[in-house]
DSSP file (Angstrom, degrees, kcal/mol; ACC not computed):
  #  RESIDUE AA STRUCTURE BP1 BP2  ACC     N-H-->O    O-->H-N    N-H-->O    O-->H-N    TCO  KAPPA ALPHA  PHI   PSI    X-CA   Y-CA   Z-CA
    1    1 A X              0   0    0      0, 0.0     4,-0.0     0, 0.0     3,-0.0   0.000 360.0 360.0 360.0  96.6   77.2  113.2  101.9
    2    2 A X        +     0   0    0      1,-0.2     2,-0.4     2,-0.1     0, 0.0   0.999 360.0  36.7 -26.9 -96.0   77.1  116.5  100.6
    3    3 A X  S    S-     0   0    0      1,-0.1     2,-0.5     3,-0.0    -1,-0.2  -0.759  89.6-108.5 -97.6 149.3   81.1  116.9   99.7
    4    4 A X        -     0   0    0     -2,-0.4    25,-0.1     1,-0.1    -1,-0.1  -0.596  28.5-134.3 -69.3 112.6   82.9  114.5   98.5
    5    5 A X        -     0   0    0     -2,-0.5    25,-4.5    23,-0.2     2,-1.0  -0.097  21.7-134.0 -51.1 132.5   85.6  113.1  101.2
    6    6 A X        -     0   0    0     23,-0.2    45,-3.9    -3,-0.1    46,-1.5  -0.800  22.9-167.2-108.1 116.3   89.0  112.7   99.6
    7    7 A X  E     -a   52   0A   0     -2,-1.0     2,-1.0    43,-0.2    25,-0.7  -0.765  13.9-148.6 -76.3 120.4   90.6  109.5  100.4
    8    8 A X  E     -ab  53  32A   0     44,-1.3    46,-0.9    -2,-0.5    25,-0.2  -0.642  17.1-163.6 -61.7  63.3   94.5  108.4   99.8
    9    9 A X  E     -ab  54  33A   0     23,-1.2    25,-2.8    -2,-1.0     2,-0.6  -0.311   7.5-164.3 -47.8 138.2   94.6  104.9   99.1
   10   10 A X  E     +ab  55  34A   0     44,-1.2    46,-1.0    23,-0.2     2,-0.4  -0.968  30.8 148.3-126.9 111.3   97.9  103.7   99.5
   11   11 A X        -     0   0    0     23,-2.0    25,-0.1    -2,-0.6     6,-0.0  -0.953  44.1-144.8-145.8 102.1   97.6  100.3   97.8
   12   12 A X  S    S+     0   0    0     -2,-0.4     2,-0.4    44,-0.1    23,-0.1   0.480  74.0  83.3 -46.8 -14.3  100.6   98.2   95.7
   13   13 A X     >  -     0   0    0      1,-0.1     4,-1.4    46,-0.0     5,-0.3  -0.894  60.4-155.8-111.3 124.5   98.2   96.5   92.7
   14   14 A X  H  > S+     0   0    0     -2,-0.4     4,-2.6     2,-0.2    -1,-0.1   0.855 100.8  57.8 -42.6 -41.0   97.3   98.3   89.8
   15   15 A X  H  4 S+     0   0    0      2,-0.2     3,-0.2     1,-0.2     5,-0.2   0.951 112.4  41.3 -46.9 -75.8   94.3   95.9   89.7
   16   16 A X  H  4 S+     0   0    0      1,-0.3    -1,-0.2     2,-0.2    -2,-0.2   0.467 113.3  50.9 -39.0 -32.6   93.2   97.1   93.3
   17   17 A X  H  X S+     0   0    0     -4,-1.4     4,-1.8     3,-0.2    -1,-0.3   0.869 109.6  48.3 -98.1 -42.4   93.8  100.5   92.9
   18   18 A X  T  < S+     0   0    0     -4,-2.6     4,-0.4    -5,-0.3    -2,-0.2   0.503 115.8  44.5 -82.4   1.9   91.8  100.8   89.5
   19   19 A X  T  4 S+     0   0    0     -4,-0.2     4,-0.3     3,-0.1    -1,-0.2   0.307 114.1  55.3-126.3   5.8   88.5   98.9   91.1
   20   20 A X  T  > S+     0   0    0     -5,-0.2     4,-4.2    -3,-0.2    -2,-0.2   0.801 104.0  51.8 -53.6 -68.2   89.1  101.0   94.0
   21   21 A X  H  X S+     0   0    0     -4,-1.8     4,-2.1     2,-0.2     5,-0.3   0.841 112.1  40.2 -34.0 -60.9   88.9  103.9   92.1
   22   22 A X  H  > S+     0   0    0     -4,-0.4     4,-2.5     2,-0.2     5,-0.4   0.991 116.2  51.1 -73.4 -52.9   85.6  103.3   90.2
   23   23 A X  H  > S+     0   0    0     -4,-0.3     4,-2.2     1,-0.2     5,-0.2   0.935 115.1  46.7 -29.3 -72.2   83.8  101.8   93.5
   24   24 A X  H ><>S+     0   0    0     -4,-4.2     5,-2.2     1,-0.2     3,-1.1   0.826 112.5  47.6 -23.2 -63.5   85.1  105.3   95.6
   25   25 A X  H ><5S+     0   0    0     -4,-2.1     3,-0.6     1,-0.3    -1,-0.2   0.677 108.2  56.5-107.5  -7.5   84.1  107.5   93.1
   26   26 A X  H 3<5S+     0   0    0     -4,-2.5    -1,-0.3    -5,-0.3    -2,-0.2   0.792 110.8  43.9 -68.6 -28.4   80.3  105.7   92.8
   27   27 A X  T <<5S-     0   0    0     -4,-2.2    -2,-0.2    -3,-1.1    -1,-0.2   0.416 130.0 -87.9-115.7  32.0   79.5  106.1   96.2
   28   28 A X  T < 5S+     0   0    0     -3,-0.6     2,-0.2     1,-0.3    -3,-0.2   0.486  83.3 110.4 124.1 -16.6   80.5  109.3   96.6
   29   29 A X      < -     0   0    0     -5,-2.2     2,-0.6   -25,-0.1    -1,-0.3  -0.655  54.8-133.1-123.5 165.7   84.4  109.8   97.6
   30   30 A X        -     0   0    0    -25,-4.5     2,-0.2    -2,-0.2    -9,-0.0  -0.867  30.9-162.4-141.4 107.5   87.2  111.3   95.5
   31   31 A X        -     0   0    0     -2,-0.6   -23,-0.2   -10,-0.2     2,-0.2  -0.525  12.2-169.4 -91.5 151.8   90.8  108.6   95.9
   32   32 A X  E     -b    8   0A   0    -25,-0.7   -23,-1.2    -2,-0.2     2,-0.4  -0.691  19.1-147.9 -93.4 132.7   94.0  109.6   95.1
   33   33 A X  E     -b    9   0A   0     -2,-0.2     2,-0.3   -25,-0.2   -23,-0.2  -0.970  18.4-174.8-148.3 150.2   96.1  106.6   95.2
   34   34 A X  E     -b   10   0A   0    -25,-2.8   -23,-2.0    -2,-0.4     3,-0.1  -0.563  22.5-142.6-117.5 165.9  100.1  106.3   96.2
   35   35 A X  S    S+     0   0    0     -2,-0.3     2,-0.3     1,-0.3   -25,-0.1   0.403  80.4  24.2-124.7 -10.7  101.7  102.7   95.7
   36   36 A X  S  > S-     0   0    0      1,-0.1     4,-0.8   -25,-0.1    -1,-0.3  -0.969  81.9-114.0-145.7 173.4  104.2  102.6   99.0
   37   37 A X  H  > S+     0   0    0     -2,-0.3     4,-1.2     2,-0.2     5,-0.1   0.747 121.1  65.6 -74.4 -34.8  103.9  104.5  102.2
   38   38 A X  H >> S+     0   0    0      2,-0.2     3,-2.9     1,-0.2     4,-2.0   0.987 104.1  49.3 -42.8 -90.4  107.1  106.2  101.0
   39   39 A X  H 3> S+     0   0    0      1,-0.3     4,-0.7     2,-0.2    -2,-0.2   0.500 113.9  43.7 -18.1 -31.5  104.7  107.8   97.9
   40   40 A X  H 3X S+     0   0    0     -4,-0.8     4,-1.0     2,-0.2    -1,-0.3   0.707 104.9  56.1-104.5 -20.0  102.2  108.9  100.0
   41   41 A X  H <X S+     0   0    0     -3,-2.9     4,-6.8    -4,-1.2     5,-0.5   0.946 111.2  49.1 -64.0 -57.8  104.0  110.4  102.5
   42   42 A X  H  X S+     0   0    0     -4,-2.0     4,-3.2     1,-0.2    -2,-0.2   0.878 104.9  56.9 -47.8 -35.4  105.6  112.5   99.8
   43   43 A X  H  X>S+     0   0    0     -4,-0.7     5,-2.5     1,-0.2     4,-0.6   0.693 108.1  47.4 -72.8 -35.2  102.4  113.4   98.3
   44   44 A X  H ><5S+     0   0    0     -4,-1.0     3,-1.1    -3,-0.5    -1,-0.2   0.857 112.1  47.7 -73.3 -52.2  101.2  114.9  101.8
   45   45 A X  H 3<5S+     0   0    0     -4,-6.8    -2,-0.2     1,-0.2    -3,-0.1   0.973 104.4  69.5 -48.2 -56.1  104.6  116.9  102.3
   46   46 A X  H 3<5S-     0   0    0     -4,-3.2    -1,-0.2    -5,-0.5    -2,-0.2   0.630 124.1-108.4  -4.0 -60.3  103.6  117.7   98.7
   47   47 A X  T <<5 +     0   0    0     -3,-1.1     2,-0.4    -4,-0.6    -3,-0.2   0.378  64.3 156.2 123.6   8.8  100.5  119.9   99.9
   48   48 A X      < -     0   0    0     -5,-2.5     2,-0.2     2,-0.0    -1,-0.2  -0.656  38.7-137.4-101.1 128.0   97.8  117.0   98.8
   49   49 A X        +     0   0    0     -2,-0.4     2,-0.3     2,-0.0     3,-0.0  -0.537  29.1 177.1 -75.2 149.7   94.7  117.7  101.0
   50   50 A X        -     0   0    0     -2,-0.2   -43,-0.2   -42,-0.0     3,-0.1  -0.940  37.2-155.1-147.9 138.0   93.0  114.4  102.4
   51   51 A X  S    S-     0   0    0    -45,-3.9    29,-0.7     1,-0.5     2,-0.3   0.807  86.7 -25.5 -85.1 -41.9   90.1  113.6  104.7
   52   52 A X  E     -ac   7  80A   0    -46,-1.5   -44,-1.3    27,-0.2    -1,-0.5  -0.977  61.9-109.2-174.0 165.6   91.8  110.4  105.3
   53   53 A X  E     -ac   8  81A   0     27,-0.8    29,-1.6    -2,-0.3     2,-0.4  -0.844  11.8-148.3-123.0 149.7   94.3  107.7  104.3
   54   54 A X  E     -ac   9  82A   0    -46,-0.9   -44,-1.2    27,-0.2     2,-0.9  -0.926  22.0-168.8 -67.5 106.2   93.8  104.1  103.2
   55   55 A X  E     -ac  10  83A   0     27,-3.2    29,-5.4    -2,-0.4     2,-0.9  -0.797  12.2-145.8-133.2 116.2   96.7  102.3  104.3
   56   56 A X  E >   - c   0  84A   0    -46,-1.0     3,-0.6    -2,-0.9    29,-0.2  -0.743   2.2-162.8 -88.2 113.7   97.6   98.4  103.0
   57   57 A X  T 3  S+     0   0    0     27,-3.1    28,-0.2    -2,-0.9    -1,-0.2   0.870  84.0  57.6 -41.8 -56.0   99.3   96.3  105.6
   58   58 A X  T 3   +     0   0    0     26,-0.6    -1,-0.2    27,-0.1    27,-0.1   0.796  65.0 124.7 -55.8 -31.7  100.4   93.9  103.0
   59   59 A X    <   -     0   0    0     -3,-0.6     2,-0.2     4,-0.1   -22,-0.1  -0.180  58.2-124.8 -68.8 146.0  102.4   95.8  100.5
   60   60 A X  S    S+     0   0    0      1,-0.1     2,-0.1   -24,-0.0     3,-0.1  -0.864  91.2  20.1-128.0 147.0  105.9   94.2  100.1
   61   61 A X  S    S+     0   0    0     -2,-0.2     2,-0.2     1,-0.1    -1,-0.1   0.935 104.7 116.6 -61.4 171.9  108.4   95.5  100.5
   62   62 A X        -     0   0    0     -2,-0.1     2,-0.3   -26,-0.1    -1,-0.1  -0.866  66.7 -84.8 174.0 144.9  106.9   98.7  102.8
   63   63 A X        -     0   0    0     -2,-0.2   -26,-0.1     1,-0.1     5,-0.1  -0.561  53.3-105.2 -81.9 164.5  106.9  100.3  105.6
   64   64 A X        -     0   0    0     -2,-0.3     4,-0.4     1,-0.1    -1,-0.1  -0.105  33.4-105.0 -70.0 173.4  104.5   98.9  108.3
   65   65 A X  S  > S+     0   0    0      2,-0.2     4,-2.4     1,-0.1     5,-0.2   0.813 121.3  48.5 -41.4 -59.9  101.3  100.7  109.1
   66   66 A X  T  4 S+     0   0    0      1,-0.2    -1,-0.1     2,-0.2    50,-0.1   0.729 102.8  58.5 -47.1 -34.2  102.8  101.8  112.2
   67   67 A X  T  4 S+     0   0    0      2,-0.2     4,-0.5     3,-0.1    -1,-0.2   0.760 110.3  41.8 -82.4 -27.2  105.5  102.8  110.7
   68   68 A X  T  > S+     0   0    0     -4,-0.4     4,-2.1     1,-0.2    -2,-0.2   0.819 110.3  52.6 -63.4 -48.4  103.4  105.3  108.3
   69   69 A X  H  X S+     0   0    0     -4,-2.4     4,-1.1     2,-0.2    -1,-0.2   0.420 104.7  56.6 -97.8  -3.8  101.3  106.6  110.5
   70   70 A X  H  > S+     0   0    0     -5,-0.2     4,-0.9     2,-0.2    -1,-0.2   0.515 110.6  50.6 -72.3 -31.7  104.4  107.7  113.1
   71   71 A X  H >4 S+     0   0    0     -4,-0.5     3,-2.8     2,-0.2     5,-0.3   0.907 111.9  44.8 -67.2 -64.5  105.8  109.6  110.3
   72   72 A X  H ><>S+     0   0    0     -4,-2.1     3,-2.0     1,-0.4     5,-1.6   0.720 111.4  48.6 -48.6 -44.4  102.8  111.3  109.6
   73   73 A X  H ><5S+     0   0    0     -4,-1.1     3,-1.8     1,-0.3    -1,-0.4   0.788 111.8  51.0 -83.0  -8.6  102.1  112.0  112.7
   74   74 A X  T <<5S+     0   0    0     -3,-2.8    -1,-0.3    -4,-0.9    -2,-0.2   0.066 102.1  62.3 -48.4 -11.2  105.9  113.4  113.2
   75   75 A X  T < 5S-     0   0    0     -3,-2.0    -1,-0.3    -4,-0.3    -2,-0.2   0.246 131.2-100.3-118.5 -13.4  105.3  115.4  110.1
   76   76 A X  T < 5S+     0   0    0     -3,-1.8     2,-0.8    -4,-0.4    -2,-0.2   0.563  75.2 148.7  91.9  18.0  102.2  117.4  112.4
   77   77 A X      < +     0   0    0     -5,-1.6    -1,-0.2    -6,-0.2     2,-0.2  -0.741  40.0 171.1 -94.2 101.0   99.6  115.5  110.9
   78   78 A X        +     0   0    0     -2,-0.8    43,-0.1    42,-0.1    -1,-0.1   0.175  28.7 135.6 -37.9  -1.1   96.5  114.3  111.8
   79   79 A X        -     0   0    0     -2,-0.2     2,-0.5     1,-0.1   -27,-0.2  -0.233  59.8-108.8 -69.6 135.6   94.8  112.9  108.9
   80   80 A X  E     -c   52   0A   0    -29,-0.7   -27,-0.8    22,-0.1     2,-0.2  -0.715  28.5-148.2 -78.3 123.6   93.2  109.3  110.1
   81   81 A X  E     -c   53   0A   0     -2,-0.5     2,-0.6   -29,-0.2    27,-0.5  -0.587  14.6-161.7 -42.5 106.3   94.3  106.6  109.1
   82   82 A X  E     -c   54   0A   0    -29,-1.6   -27,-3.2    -2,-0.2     2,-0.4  -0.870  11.1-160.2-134.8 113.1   92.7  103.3  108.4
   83   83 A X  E     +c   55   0A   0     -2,-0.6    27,-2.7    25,-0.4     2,-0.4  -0.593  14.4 179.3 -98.9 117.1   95.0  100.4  108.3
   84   84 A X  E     -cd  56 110A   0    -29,-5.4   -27,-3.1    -2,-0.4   -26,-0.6  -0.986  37.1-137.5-135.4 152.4   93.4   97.3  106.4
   85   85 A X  S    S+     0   0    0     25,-1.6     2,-0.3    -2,-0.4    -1,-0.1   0.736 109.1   6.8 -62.3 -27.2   95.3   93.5  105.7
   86   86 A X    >   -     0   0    0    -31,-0.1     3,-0.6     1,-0.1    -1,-0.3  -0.776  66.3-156.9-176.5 113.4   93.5   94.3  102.0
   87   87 A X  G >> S+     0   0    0     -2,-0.3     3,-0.7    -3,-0.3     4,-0.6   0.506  88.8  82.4 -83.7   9.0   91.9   97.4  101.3
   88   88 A X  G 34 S+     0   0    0      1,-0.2     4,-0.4     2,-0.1    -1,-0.3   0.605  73.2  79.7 -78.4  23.2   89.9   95.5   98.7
   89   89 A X  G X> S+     0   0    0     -3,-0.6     3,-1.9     2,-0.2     4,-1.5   0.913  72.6  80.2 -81.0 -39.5   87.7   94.5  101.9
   90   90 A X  T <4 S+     0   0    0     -3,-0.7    -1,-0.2     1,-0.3     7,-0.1   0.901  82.5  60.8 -35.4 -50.2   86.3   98.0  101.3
   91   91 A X  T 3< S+     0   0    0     -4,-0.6    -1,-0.3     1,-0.2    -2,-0.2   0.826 110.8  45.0 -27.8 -71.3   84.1   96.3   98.4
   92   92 A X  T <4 S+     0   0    0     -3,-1.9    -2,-0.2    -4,-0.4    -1,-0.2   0.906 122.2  26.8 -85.7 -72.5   82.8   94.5  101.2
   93   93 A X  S  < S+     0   0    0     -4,-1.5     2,-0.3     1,-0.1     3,-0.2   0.914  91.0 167.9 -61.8 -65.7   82.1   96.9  103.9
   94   94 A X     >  -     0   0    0      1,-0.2     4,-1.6     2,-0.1     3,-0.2  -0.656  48.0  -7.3  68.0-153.7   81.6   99.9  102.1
   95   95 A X  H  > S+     0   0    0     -2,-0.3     4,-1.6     1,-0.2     5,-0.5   0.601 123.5  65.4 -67.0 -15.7   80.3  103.5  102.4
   96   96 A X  H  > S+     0   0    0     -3,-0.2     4,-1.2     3,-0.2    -1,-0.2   0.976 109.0  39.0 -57.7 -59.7   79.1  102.4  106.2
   97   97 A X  H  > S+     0   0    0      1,-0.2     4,-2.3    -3,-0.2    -2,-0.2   0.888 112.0  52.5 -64.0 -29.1   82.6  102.0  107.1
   98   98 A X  H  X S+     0   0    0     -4,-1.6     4,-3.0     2,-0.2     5,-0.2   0.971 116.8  43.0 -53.3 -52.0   84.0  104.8  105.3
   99   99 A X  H  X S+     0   0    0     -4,-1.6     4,-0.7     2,-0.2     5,-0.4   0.955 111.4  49.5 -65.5 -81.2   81.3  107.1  107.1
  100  100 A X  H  X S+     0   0    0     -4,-1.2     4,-1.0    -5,-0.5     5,-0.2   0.639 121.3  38.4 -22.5 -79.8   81.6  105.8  110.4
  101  101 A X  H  <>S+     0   0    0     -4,-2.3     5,-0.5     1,-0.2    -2,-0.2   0.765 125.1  36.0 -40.6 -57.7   85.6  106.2  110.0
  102  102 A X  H ><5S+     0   0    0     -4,-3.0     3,-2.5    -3,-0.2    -1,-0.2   0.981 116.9  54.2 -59.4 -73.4   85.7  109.4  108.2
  103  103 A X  H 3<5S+     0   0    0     -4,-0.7    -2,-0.2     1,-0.2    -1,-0.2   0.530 114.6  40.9 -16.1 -46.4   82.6  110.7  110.2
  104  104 A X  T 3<5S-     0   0    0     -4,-1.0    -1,-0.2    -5,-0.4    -2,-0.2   0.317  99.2-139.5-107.5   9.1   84.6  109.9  113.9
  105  105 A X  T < 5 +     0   0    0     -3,-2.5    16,-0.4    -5,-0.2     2,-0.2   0.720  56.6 139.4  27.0  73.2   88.0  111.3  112.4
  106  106 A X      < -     0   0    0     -5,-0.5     2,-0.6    12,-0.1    -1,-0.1  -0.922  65.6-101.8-133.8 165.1   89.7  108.4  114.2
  107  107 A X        -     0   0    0     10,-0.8    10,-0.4    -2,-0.2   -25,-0.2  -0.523  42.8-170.3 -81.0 103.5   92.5  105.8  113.6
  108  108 A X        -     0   0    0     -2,-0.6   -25,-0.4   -27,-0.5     2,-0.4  -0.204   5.9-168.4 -46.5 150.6   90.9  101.8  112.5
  109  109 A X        -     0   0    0      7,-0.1     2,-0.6   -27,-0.1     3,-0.4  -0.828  15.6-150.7-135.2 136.3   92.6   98.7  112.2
  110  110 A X  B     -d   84   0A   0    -27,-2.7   -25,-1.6    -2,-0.4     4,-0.1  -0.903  53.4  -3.6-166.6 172.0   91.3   96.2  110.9
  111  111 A X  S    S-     0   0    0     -2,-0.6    -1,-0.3   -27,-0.2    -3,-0.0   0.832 125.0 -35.9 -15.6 123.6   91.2   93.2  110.8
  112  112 A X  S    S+     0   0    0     -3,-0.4    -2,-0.1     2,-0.1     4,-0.1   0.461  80.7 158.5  79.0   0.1   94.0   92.5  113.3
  113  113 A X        -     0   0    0    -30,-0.2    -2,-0.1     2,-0.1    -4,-0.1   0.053  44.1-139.7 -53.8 168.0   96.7   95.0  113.0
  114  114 A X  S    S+     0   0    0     -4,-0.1     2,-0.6     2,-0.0    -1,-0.1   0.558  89.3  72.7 -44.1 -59.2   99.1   95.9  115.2
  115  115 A X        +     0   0    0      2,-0.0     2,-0.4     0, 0.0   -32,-0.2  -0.754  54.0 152.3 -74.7 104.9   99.1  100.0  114.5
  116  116 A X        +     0   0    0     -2,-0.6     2,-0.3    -7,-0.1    -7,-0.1  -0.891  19.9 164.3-119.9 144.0   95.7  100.6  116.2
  117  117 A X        -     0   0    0    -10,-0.4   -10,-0.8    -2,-0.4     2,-0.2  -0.812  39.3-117.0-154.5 126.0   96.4  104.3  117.3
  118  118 A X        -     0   0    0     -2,-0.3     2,-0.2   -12,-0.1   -12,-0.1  -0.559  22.4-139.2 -42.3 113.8   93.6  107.2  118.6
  119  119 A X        -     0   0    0     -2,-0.2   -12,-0.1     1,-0.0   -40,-0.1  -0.691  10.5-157.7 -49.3 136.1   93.6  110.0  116.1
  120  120 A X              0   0    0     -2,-0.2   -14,-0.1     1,-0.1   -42,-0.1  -0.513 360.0 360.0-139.7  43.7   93.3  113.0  118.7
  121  121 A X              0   0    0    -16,-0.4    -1,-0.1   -43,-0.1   -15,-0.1   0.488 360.0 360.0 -83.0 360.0   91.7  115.6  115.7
């Protein structure tokens, strides 16, 4: 990877969000990270450029996945989305999934979501 993708995590745990952070920025990517869907949305009206968003299913209270990624796109955005039950899976998959995802600038879910939606960038 030549430049470094910038990701938006959207994540509720400090914990999660700071061993996010160091992982991201080891293999390559440069995170930003919002704590509700609310946060991150603002942070996009904002002007903050992104390759792509991180989006946690779980954080309570929040709006859903579904519900995030219908604003955004309502707001004229495209950025893809990738909707995870616990983005700390990322540990797990890694830089494959990010690149694959990032790489086919389309919309994930995984594991199991609801909000599966085509990004049509």
């Amino acid at each position: 990877m030549n430049e470094r993708q910038r990701l938006l995590v959207v994540d509720d745990s400090a914990g999660t969000q700071a061993t996010l952070s160091d992982y991201l920025d080891r293999i390559g990517y440069r995170a930003r990270f919002a704590s509700s869907g609310e946060q991150a949305l603002a942070l996009l009206r904002d002007g903050l450029q992104t390759d792509a968003v991180v989006y946690d299913e779980a954080i309570q209270p929040a709006m859903s996945g579904r519900a995030f990624v219908e604003q955004l796109r309502s707001d004229g955005k495209l950025t893809p989305v990738l909707l995870m039950t616990k983005p700390f899976q990322l540990l797990d998959f890694g830089d494959k999934l990010l690149r694959m995802w990032t790489d086919q600038a389309r919309t994930v879910s995984a594991p199991a979501s609801a909000a599966s939606t085509a990004d049509s960038r």
